[in-house]
N, C-alpha and C positions, 0 to 999 in steps of 0.2 A: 398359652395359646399355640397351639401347633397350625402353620400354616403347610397347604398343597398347591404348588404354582401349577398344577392341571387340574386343582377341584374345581368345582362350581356349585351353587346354593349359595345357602346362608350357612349361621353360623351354627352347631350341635355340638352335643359332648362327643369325646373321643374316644375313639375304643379301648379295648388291652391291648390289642394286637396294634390299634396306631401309634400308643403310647410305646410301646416297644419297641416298633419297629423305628421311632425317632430318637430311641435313646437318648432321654434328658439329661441331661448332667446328674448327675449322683447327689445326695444333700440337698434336694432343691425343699422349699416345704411345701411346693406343689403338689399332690397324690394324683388329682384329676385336671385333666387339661380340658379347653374347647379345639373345635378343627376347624377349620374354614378357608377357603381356597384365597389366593392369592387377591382376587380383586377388591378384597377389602382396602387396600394399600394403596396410596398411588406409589408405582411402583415401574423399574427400568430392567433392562437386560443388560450388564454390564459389559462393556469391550475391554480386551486387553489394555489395553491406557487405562482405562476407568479403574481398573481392579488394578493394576498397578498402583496408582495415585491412590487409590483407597487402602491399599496393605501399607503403601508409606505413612498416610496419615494416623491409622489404626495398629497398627504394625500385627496385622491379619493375614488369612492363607487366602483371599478370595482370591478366584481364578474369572477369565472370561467366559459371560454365562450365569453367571452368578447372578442371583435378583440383591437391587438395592432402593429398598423402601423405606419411606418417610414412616418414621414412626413418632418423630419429636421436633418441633422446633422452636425455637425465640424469633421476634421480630421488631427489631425495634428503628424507629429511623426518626430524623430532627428536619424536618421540612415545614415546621414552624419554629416559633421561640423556642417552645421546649421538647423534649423528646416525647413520643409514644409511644409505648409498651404491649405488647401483645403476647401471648405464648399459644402456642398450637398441637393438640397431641392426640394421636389416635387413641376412640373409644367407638367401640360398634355399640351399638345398643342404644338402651334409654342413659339417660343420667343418670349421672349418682347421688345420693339421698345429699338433698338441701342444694344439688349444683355446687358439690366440695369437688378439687378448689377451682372446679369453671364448668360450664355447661356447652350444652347447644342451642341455646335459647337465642333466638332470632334467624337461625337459620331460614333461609325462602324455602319453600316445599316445593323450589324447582329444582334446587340444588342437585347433584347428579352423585351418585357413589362414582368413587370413593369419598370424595370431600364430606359427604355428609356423616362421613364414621369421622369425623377432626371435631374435638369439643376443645374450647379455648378459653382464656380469661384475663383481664386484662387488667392493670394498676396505673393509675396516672400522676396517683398522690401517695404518700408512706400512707395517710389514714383514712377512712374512707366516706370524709368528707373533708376540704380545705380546711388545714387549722386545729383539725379535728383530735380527740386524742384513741379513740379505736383504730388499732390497725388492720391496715388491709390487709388478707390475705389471698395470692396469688402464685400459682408456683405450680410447673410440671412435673409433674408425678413421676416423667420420665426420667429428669435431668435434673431437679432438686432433692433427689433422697438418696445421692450418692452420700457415701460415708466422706468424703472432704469436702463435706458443704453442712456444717453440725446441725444448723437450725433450717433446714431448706425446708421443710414441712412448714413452718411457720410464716414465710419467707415473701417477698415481695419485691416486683423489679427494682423497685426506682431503691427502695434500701440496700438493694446489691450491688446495684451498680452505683453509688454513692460513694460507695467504699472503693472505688477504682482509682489508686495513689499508685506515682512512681515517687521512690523505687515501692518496686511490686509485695517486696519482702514486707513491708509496713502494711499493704491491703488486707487487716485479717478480718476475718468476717468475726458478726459482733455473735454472742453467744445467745441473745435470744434477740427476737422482734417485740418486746411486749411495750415498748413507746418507740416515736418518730427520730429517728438520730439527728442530731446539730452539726450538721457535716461541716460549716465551715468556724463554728469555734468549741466544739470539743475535742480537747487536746490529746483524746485517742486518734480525732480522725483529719488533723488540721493544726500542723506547728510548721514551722521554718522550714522540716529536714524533708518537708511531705507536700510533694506539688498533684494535685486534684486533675487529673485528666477526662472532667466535662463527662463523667459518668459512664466514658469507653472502657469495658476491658480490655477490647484488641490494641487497645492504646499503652497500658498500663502493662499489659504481659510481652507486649511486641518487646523480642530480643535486644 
């Protein structure tokens, strides 16, 4: 997807000449891109601080000026018993066939772009019914198909964040999702050496 923070419209294929004139990285298996102007995104104009703070976390060349848009996120928060799970990820369009691995279904048809290009989906149990022995699957497209996440296509909050042990070296993600893990008596994920930190990773990787 090639975006123009001065386009406007929707969204069309992109030309030769946009295609080139954006120079995509070499090797991609992209051939054909789409274009579409910025407001697809919710999306900011970065300050010097902002692009500072974002080249340290990133260790990036952005400069002030630079657009920084939402393209992915997790949300998860414990403001009852147990935790809630959400993931959120930009898709313009319709759905993808069967709402794989989450939709837009339910949005209001008041909802205002940008937000209504965020399709999301959500896991509250490993299977996708209590008890149950089908697993669920739930997972950003954006941020579970990195190569150090093996099985993140298959993948599902609450069984990733299960696995959040210090020490952190012990948290290895399991190698598939095809049943619900036994996180507090299987001895991969639950012996003496291995304390369970309540399903945080910013707990578990904190320095």
């Amino acid at each position: 997807m090639l975006i123009d923070p001065k386009g406007t419209g929707g969204v069309r294929p992109a030309t030769a000449a946009e295609i080139a004139a954006a120079n995509p990285v070499t090797g991609l298996a992209c051939k054909t891109y789409l274009y579409g102007p910025l407001s697809l995104f919710y999306s900011f104009s970065m300050n010097a601080q902002e692009a500072a703070a974002f080249n340290t976390a990133q260790q990036s060349g952005a400069k002030a000026g630079d657009y920084a848009v939402l393209l992915a996120m997790h949300v998860n928060t414990k403001e009852i018993t147990f935790w809630t799970w959400q993931t959120f990820y930009w898709q313009p369009g319709a759905d993808t066939p069967n709402g794989f691995p989450g939709s837009k279904a339910g949005q209001p048809a008041s909802l205002p772009s940008p937000w209504n290009n965020y399709a999301s989906c959500t896991a509250y149990d490993q299977t996708t019914k209590p008890h149950g022995t089908t697993m669920a699957v739930c997972f950003n497209p954006y941020l579970e198909t990195s190569s150090g996440i093996p099985a993140g296509i298959t993948s599902n909050c609450v069984s990733c964040h299960g696995v959040a042990l210090v020490p952190s070296a012990a948290a290895n993600y399991p190698p598939d999702y095809k049943h619900p893990i036994d996180f507090f008596h299987s001895p991969i994920y639950f012996t003496k050496s291995m304390t369970h930190t309540d399903f945080s990773w910013a707990v578990a990787s904190a320095p």
